[in-house]
C-alpha positions in Angstrom: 0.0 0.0 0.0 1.4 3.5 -1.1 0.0 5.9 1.2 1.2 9.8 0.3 0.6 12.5 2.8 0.2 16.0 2.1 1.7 18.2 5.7 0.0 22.0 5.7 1.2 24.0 8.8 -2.1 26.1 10.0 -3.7 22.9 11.2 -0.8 21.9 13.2 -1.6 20.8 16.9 -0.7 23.9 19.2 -0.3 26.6 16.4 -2.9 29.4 16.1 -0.9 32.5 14.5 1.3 33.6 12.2 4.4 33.8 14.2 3.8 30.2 14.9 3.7 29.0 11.0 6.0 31.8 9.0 9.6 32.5 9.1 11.1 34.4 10.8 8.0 34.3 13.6 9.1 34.1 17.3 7.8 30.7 17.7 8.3 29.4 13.6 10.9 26.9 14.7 8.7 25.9 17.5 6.1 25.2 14.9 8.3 23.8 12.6 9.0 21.2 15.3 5.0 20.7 16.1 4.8 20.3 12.2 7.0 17.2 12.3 5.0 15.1 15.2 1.8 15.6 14.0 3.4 14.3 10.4 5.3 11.9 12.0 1.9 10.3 14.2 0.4 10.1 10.9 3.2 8.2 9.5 3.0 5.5 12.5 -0.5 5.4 11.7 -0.1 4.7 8.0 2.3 2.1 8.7 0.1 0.7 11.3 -2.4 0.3 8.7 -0.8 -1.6 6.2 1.4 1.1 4.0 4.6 -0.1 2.5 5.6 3.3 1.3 4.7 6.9 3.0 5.4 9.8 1.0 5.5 13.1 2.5 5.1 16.3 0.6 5.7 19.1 2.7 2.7 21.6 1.3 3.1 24.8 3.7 4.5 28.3 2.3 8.0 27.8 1.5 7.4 24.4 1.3 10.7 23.6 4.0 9.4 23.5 6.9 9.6 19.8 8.0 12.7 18.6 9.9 14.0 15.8 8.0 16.0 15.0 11.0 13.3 15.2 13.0 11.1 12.9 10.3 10.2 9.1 10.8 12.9 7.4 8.6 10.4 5.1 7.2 8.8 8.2 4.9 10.6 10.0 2.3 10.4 13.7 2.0 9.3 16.3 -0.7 10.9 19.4 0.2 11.5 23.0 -1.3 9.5 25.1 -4.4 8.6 25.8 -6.5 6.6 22.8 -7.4 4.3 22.0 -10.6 1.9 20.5 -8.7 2.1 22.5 -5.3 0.7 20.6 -2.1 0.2 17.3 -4.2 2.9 16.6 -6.0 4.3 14.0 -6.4 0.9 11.8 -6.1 -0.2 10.2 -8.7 -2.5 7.0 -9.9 -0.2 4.4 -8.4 -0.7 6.2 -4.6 -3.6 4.1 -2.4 -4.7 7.1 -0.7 -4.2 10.7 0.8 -3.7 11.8 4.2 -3.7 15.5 4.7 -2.1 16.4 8.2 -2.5 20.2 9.5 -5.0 21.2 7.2 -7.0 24.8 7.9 -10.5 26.4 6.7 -10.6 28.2 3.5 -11.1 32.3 2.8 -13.8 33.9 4.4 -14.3 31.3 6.8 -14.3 31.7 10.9 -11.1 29.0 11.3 -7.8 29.7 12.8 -5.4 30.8 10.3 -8.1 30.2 7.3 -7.7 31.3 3.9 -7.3 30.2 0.6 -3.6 29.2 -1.0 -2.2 33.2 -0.7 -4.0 34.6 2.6 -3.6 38.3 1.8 -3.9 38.1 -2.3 -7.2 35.7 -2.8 -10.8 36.6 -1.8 -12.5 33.7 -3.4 -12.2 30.5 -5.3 -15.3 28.4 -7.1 -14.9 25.0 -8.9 -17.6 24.7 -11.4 -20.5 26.7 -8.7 -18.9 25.7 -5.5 -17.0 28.0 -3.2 -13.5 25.9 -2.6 -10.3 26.3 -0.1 -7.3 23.9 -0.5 -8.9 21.1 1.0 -11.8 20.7 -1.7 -9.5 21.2 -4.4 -6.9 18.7 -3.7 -9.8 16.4 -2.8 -10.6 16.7 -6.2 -7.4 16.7 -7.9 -6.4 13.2 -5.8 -9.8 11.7 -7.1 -9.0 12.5 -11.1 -6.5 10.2 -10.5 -8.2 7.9 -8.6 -7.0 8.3 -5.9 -9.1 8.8 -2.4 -8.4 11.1 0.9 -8.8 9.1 3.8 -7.7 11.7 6.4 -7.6 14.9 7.3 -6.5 16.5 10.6 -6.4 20.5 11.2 -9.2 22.9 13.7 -12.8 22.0 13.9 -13.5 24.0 10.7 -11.2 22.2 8.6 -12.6 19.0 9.6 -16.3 20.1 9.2 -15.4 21.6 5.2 -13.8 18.5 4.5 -16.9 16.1 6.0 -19.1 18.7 3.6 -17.3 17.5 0.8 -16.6 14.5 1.4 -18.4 12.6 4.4 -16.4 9.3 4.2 -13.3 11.3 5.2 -11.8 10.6 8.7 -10.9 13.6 10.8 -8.9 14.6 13.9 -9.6 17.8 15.1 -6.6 18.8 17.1 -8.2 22.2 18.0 -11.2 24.2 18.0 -11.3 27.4 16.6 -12.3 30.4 19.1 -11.5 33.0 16.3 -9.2 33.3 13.1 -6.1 33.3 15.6 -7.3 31.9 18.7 -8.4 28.2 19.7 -8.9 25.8 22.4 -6.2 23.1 22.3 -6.6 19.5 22.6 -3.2 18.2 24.4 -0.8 17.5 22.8 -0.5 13.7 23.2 -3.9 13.4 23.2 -3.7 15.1 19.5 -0.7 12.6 18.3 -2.6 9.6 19.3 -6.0 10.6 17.8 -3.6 11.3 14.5 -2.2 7.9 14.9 -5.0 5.7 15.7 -7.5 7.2 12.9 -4.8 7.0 10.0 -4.4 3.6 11.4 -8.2 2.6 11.2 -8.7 5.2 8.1 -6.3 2.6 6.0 -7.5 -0.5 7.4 -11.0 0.5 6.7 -12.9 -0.5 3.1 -12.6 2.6 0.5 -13.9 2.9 -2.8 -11.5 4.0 -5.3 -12.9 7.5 -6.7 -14.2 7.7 -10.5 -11.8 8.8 -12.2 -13.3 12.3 -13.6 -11.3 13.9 -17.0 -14.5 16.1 -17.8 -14.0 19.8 -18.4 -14.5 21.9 -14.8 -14.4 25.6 -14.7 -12.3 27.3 -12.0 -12.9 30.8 -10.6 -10.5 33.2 -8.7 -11.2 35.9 -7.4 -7.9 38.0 -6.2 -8.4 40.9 -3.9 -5.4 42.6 -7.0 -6.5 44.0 -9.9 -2.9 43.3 -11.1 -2.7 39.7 -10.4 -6.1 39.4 -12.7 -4.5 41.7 -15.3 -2.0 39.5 -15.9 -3.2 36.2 -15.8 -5.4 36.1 -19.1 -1.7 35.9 -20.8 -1.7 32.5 -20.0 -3.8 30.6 -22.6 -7.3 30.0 -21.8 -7.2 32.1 -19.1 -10.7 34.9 -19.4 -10.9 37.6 -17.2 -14.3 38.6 -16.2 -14.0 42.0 -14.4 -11.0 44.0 -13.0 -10.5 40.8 -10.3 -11.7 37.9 -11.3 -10.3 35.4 -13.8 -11.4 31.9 -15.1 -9.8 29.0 -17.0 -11.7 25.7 -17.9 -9.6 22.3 -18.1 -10.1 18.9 -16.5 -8.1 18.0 -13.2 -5.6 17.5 -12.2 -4.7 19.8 -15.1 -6.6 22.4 -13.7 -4.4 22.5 -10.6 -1.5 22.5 -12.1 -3.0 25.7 -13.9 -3.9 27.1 -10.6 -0.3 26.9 -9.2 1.0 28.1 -12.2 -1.3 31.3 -11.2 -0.6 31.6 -7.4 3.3 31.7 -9.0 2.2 34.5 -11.1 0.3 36.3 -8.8 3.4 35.9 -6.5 5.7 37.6 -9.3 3.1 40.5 -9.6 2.7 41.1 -6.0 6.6 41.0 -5.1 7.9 44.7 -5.9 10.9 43.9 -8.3 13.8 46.9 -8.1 13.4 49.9 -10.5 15.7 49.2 -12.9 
């Protein structure tokens, strides 16, 4: 059993603000540290439950946060960016299933540290009709290749927008959200073995493999710069609708490589270069 785990930082056990999960915070490298457990609970678990390969992909902001010291030696690690394929790559049809470790609420939402992909640059996404964060897209993305997500851990609202996607997902909330930077914490070891024991059950249990979906879906970003939807529509395909909003229609996981091709884009446009 291949068992691939995507690690986000916002969901982490303990964390609750940005100087917990962004360099050079006060307490980053205290986070980073947090970051690793939870992983590495999740890894027991998988291995508990029958995985003969764990691959980590390390899916938060600079994308080097893990310790790999610090990492179960049984998984390998996916570290650094930029990446094609962003918080999943990496998977792909011959993985068994997902686990997504530290997960966190999308844009507009009342979960700690929620947003969607860039906190300060994107007001909404919509796949097809339907508002989406980063759990519902990679949901998706896993299940065009057949591939299903049979954990997810992070706050309370995480776990709730996951179960409205997808209601045959396992959560673990390891905290409950008081406000966008404020929650009440389960313990810490009570956390790691909740993460543990439900990745162990998650694998063990039955699971459908997804239908595999190649038809056309239209995605929807709305950025809160005019400039990042200015440029966009120079990639092929790409419309813009009004001074903010851009779409692009492809089948996934095509579509989120697109969509990572934007957030780098929108990451160029929003970084003041020199005057030259």
């Amino acid at each position: 059993m291949k068992v691939y785990i995507s690690a986000d930082m916002e969901g982490i056990t303990g964390l609750v603000d940005a100087e917990d999960v962004q360099p050079p915070g006060r307490d980053y490298e205290r986070g980073r540290v947090m970051m690793t457990e939870d992983v590495n609970a999740a890894v027991r678990g998988a291995f508990l439950g029958g995985a003969t390969t764990v691959l980590v992909n390390d899916a938060h902001g600079p994308m080097r946060n893990l310790l790999p010291d610090l990492l179960d030696p049984h998984a390998t690690l996916i570290k650094g960016r930029p990446k094609p394929m962003g918080m999943i790559e990496g998977l792909g049809p011959e993985y068994d299933v997902v686990l997504c470790v530290g997960f966190h609420a999308r844009a507009g939402v009342l979960g700690v540290l929620s947003h969607s992909f860039m906190g300060h640059e994107i007001e909404d996404i919509w796949l097809d009709d339907q508002v989406v964060g980063e759990i519902g897209l990679l949901h998706d993305a896993a299940a065009a290749y057949g591939v299903p997500v049979a954990l997810l851990t992070g706050d309370d609202t995480a776990c709730a927008e996951m179960n409205a996607w997808d209601s045959t997902v396992a959560t673990v909330a390891v905290k409950h959200a008081k406000d966008r930077f404020a929650a009440q914490l389960v313990p810490v070891a009570e956390a790691r073995a909740a993460i543990e024991s439900t990745a162990h059950k998650a694998l063990r249990a039955t699971r459908p493999t997804p239908t595999v979906n190649r038809t056309t879906r239209r995605l929807t970003v709305r950025w809160q710069n005019a400039s990042v939807a200015n440029h966009l529509p120079a990639i092929p395909g790409v419309t813009r609708t009004d001074d903010r909003t851009v779409t692009v229609d492809a089948p996934m996981p095509d579509l989120y490589r697109l969509f990572n091709l934007f957030l780098r884009v929108a990451t160029a446009v929003t970084t003041n270069p020199p005057y030259c």
